[in-house]
C-alpha positions in Angstrom: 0.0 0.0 0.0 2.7 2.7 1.0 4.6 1.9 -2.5 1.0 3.5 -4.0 0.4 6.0 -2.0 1.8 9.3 -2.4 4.7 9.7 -0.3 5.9 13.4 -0.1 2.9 14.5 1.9 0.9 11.8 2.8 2.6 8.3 3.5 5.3 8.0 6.4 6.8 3.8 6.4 7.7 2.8 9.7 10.2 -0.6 9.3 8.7 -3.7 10.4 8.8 -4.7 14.1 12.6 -6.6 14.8 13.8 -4.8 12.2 16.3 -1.0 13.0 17.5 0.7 10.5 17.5 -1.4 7.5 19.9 -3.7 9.2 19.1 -7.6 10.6 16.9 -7.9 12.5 16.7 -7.5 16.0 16.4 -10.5 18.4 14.0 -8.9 21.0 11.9 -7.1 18.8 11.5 -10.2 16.5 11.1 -12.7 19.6 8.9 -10.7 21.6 8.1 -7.4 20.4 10.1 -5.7 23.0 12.6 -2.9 23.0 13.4 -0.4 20.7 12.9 -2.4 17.6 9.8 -4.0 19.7 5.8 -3.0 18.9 6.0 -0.1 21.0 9.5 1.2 20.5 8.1 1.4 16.4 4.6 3.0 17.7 7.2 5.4 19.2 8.9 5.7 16.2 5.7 6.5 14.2 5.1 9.2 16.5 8.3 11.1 15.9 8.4 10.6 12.2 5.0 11.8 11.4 5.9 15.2 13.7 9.0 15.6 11.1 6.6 14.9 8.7 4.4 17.9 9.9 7.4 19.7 10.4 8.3 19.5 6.5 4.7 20.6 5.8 4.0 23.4 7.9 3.9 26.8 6.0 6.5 29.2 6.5 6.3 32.2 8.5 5.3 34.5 5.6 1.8 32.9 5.3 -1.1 33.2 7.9 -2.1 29.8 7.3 -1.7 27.6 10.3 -1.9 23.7 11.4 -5.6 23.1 12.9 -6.6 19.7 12.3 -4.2 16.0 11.5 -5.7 13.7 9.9 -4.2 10.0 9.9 -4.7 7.2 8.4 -2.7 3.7 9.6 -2.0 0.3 8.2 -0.4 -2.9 9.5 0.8 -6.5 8.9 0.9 -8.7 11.6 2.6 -7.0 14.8 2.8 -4.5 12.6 -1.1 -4.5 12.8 -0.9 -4.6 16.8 2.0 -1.6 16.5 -1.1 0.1 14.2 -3.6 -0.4 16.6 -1.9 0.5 19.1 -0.4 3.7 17.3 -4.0 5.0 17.4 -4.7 4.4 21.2 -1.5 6.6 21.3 -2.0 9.9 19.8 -6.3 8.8 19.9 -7.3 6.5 22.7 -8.7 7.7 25.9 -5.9 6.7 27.9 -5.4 4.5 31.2 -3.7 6.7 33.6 -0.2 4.3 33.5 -0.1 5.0 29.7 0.6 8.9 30.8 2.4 8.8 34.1 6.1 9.7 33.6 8.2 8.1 37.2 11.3 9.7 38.1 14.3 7.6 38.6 18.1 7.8 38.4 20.7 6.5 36.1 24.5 6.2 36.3 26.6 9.3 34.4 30.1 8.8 35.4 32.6 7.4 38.2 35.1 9.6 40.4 37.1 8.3 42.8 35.8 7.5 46.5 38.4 10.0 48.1 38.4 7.5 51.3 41.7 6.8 52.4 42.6 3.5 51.9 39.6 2.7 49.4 40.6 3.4 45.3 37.1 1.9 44.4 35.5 4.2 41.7 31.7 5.7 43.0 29.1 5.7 40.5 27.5 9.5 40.1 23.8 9.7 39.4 21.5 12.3 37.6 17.9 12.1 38.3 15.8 11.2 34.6 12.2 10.8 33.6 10.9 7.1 32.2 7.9 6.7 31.1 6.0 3.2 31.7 8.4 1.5 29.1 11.0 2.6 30.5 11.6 5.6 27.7 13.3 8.5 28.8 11.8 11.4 28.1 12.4 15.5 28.9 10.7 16.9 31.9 10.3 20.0 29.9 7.7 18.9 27.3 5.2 17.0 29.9 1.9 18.5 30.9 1.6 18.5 34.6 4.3 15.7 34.8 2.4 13.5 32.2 2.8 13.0 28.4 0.8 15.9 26.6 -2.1 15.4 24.3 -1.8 12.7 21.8 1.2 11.3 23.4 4.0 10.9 22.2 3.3 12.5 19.1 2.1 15.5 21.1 5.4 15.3 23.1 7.5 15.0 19.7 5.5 18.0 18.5 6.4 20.0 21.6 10.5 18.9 21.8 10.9 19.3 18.2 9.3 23.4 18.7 7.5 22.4 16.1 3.9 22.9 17.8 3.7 25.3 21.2 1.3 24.3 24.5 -1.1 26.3 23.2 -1.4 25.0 19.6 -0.8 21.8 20.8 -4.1 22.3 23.2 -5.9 23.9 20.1 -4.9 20.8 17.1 -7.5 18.7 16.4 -7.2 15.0 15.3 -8.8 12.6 13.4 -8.1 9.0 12.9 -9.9 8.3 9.5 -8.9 4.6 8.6 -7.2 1.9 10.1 -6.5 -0.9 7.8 -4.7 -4.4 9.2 -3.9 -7.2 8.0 -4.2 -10.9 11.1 -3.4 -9.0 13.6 -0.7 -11.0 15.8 0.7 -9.0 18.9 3.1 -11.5 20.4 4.2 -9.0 22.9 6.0 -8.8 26.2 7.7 -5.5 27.2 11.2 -6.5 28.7 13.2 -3.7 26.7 16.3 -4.5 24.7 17.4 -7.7 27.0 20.8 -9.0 24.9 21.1 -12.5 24.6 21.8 -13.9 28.2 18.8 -12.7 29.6 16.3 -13.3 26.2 17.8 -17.0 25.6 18.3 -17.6 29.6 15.5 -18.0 32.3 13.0 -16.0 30.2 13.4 -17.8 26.9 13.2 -20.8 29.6 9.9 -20.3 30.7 8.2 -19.1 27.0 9.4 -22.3 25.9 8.2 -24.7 28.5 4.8 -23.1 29.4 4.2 -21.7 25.9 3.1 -18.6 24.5 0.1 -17.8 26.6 2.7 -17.2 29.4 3.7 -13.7 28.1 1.4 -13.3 25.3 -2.3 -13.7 27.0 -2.5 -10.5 28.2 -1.4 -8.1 24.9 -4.8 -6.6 24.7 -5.0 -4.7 27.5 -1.1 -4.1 28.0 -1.5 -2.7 24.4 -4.9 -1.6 24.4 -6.1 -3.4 21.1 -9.6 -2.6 21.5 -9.2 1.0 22.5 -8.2 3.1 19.4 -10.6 5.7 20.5 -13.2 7.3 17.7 -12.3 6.5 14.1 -14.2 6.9 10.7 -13.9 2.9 9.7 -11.6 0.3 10.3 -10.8 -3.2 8.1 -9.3 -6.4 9.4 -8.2 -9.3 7.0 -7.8 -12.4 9.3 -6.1 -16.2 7.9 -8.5 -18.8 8.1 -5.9 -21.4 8.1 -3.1 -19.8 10.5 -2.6 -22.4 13.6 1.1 -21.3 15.1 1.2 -21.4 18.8 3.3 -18.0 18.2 0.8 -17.0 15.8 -2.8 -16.1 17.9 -5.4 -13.2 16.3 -6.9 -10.1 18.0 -9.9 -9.6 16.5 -10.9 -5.7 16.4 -13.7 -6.9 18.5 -14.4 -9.4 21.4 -16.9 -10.9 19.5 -14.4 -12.2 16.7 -14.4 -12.8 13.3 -17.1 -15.4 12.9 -19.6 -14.2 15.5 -20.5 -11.3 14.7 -21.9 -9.3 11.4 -19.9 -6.3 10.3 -20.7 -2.7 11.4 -20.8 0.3 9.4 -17.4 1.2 10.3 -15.8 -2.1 11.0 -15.5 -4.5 8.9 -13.8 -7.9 9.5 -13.5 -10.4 7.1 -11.5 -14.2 7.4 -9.9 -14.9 4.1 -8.5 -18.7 2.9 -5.0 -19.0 3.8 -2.5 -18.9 6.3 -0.7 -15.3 8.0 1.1 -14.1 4.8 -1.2 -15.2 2.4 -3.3 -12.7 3.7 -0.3 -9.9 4.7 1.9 -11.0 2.0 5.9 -11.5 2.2 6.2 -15.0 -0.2 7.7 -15.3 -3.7 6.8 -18.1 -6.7 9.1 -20.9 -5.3 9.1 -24.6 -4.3 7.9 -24.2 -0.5 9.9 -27.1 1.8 8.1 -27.5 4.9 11.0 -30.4 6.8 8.7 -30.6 10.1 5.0 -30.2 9.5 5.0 -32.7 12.6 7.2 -35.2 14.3 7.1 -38.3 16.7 8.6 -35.8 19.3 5.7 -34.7 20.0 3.1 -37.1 18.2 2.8 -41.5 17.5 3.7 -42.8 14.6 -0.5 -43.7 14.5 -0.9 -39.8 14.8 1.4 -38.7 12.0 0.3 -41.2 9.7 -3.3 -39.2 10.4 -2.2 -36.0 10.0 -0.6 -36.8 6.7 -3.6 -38.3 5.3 -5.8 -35.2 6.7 -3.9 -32.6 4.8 -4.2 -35.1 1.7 -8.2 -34.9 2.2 -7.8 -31.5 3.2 -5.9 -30.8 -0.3 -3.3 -29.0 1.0 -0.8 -31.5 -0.6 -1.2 -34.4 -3.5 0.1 -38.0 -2.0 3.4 -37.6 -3.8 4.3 -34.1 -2.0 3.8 -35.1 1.8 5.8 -38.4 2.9 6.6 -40.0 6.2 10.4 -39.5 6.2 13.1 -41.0 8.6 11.1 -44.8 9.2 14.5 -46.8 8.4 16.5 -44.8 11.0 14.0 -44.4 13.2 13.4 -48.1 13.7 17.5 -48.8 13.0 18.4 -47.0 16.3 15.0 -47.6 18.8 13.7 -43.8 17.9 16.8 -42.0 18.6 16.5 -40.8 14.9 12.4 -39.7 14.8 10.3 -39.7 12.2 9.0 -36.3 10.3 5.9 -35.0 8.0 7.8 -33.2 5.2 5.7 -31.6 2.5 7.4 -30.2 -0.6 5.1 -28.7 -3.4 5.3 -25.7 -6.0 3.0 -22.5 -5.0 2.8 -19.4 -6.5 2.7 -15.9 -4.6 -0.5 -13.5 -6.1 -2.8 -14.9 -3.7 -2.1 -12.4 -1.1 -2.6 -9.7 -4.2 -6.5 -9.7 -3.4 -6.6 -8.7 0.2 -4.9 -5.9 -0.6 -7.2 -5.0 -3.8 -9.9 -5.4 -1.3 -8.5 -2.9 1.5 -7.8 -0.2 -1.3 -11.1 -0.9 -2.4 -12.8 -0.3 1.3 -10.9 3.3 1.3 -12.0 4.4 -1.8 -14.2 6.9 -0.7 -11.6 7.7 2.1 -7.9 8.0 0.8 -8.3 7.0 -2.8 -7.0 10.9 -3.7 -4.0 9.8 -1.8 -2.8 6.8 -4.2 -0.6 7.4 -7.1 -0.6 4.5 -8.6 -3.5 1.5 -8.4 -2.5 -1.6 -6.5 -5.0 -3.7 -9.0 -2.7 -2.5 -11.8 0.4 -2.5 -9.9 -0.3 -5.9 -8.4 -2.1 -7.6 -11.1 -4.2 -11.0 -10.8 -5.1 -10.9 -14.4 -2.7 -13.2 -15.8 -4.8 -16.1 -13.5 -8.4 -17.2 -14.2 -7.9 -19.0 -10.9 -7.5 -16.0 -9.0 -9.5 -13.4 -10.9 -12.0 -16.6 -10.2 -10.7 -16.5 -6.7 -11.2 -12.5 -6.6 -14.9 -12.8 -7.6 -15.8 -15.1 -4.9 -14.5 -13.3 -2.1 -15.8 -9.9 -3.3 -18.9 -11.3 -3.2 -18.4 -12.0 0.8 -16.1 -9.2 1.4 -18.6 -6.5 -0.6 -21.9 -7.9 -0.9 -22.6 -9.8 2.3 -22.1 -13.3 1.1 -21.0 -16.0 2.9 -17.5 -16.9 4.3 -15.6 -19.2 1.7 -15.1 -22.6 3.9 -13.8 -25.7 2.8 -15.7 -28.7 2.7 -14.6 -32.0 2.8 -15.1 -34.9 -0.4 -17.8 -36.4 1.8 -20.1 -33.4 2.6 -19.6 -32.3 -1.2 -20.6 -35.6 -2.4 -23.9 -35.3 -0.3 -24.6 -31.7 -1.2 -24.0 -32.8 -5.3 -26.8 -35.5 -4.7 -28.8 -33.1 -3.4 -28.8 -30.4 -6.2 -29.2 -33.1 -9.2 -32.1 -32.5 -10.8 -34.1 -35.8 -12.0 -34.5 -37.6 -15.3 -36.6 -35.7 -18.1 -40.5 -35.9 -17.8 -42.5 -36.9 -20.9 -44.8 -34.5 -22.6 -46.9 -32.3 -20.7 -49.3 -30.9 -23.1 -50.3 -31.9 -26.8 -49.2 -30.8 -30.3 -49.7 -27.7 -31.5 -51.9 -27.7 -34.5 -49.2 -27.4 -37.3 -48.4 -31.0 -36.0 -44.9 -29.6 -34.3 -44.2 -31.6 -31.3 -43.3 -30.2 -28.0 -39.5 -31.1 -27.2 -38.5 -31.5 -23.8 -35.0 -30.5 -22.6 -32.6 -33.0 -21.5 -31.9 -33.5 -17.9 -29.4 -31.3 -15.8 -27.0 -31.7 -13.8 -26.6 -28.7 -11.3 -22.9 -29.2 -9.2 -23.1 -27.5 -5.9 -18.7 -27.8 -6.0 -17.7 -25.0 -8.3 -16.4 -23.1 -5.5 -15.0 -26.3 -3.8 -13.0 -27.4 -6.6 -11.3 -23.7 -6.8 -10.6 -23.5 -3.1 -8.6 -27.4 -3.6 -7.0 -25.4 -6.3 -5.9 -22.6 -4.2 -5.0 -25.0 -1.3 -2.9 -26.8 -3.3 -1.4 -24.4 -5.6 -1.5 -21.2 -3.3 -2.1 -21.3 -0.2 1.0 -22.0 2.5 1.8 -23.9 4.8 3.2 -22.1 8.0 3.5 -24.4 11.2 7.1 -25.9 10.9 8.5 -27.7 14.4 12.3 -26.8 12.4 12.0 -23.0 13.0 12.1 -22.1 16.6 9.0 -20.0 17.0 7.1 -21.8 14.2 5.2 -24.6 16.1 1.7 -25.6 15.8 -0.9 -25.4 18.6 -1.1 -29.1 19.8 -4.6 -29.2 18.6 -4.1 -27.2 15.7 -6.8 -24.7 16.1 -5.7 -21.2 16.5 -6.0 -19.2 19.5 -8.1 -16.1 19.5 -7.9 -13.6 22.1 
């Protein structure tokens, strides 16, 4: 979206959360969305560049025109979708009183000598400094009444930067007018920028033997998810088929995806697929997934299951999924175990329509803003399987129709039998009078499994296949159901 939109004065691109500065990415932020690279060290971020951004725009002194009113609109992929939601409880949400409360507290500037006879340890010296509740250290100067001005910390960047004084700061008005996110995963736990010792130590320890819900439960109230205070509209496009224990959805609402019906201003919609089929990130490629499961954690019994459900599930043809290891396994009494490893061709455009659709539910809102279309810059039209695709889920994205769910061989089989139409009847009325017959028309056969056939397509041909016990982080829920929170 930000590679169509018009850039100068309108879109700001905050890097992904883990990433700093164009450079690998960091360990903490990527692990746990903490610390500077982290969800709110990027909401942070945001803040400042968008007051630079202002900065840029305002007019110069020789004009009377002045800055009365921001209006912002914010998008977001995955944590990047948490960092977006929680960008607008920043600078739009009506905050909990720990969200604005700046602590003093003291750090360490220098050493001197102790000056004691007989003692040549070096004494630390201290100068009192300002945290807020992440532990950000901020200016005393630019708080209101010891707290974090209006809008947060953009209203603080606004204020430290000169670019906005007290009063025009108390005068701005602000609008959040779209928020646009893509399966919103938080994955968050605050613990700043650790280094390895302590991230791969006794808290890496604990994640990894109690599981995710251990630090992860509680992101929507330590992030305020559902609090983005008063916006225009806001779109969520949530995976189906995502089932990482790393991996759970915030819905925008507690009623979820598949409880509720759409508002006027929220609309949230579960698409086919797993995380970045519906964010995007994958190129054309053979996709090798080594681990889908093991006899670590499963019985032989079990993965021969599991390999024959994603065959009936048409995620993989028999040739492409195969029980590997059985030799060795049995050779050395299951010291060598046994894996699912599924290897098939899949191409990328999938994730294409998602983002069609959420240019499509701001056209009446930022479509002035985009320079270039992201139907014609991201193009489907090369593949009647997707434009095919595309129809279907406009017609439950745009038009109220139902969600596109697979259904098994079985239940499609049964609903085929249904909708066939019997044999021909005979003549129902008599010969006209120039002796012409009545002809009847031949029986037909009405197939409820268009649909069906095109969503074994996409499974097969499109659609991932994320949950990988070989990637730390990757693992699927034990039951392979996603969590929602």
């Amino acid at each position: 979206m930000y590679k169509s939109c018009e850039q100068k004065k309108y879109g700001v691109y905050v890097e992904g959360i883990g990433t700093l500065n164009n450079s690998r990415d960091v360990d903490d932020g990527f692990q746990y969305g903490s610390g500077k690279s982290g969800v709110r060290g990027k909401v942070r971020i945001g803040c400042e560049m968008v007051a630079d951004r202002i900065k840029e725009l305002l007019p110069d002194g020789n004009t009377k025109k002045k800055l009365t009113r921001i209006t912002i609109d914010t998008f977001g992929f995955s944590r990047g979708a948490a960092a977006a939601r929680n960008f607008s409880y920043e600078i739009n949400g009506n905050k909990r009183s720990q969200d604005v409360e700046i602590k003093k507290s003291r750090k360490v500037v220098g050493y001197r000598e102790s000056g004691s006879y007989g003692n040549d340890a070096l004494v630390a010296e201290y100068e009192d400094i300002w945290l807020d509740k992440d532990k950000t250290e901020v200016d005393p100067k630019y708080l209101i009444d010891g707290k974090l001005p209006r809008f947060g910390f953009l209203g603080y960047y606004l204020l430290s930067k000169k670019i906005l004084s007290v009063k025009q700061l108390d005068e701005l008005e602000l609008t959040v007018r779209f928020i646009g996110v893509y399966d919103t995963v938080s994955s968050y736990e605050e613990f700043g920028d650790m280094g390895t010792v302590e991230r791969v130590g006794y808290r890496g320890i604990l994640h990894a033997s109690i599981g995710s819900q251990f630090n992860f439960a509680d992101d929507v109230e330590q992030l305020q998810l559902r609090n983005p205070g008063p916006f225009r509209k806001a779109v969520h496009f949530t995976a189906e088929n995502e089932h990482r224990e790393n991996f759970s959805l915030t819905p925008l609402t507690t009623k979820g995806v598949k409880e509720k019906k759409d508002s006027p201003h929220i609309i949230e919609k579960e698409f086919p697929g797993v995380h970045c089929d519906i964010g995007g990130a994958y190129e054309n490629g053979t996709e090798t997934v080594d681990e889908i499961e093991t006899s670590n954690h499963k019985p032989l019994w079990a993965l021969k299951e599991r390999r024959q459900q994603l065959i009936d599930e048409h995620w993989y043809k028999d040739p492409q999924i195969t029980i590997n290891n059985t030799a060795l396994n049995i050779l050395t009494f299951g010291s060598v175990y046994r894996k699912i490893t599924g290897i098939r061709f899949l191409r990328k455009e999938y994730s294409y329509i998602p983002l069609h659709f959420m240019e499509k539910h701001g056209k009446d809102i930022y479509d002035h803003q985009l320079v270039a279309k992201t139907e014609s810059s991201y193009s489907i039209l090369h593949d009647e399987n997707l434009i095919a695709a595309g129809n279907r889920l406009k017609q439950y994205v745009f038009e109220d129709g139902e969600p596109w769910t697979f259904i098994s061989d079985a239940e499609v089989e049964k609903a085929k039998a249904k909708m066939t139409v019997g044999p021909s009847v005979g003549n129902t009325a008599a010969p006209v009078e120039n002796g012409n017959g009545i002809k009847n028309i031949p029986a037909v056969n009405v197939h409820a499994d268009r649909w069906q056939e095109l969503l074994r397509t996409l499974r097969n041909g499109y659609l991932h296949w994320s949950a990988n016990r070989d990637w730390m982080g990757m693992d699927p829920n034990s039951d392979y159901i996603r969590k929602i929170y």
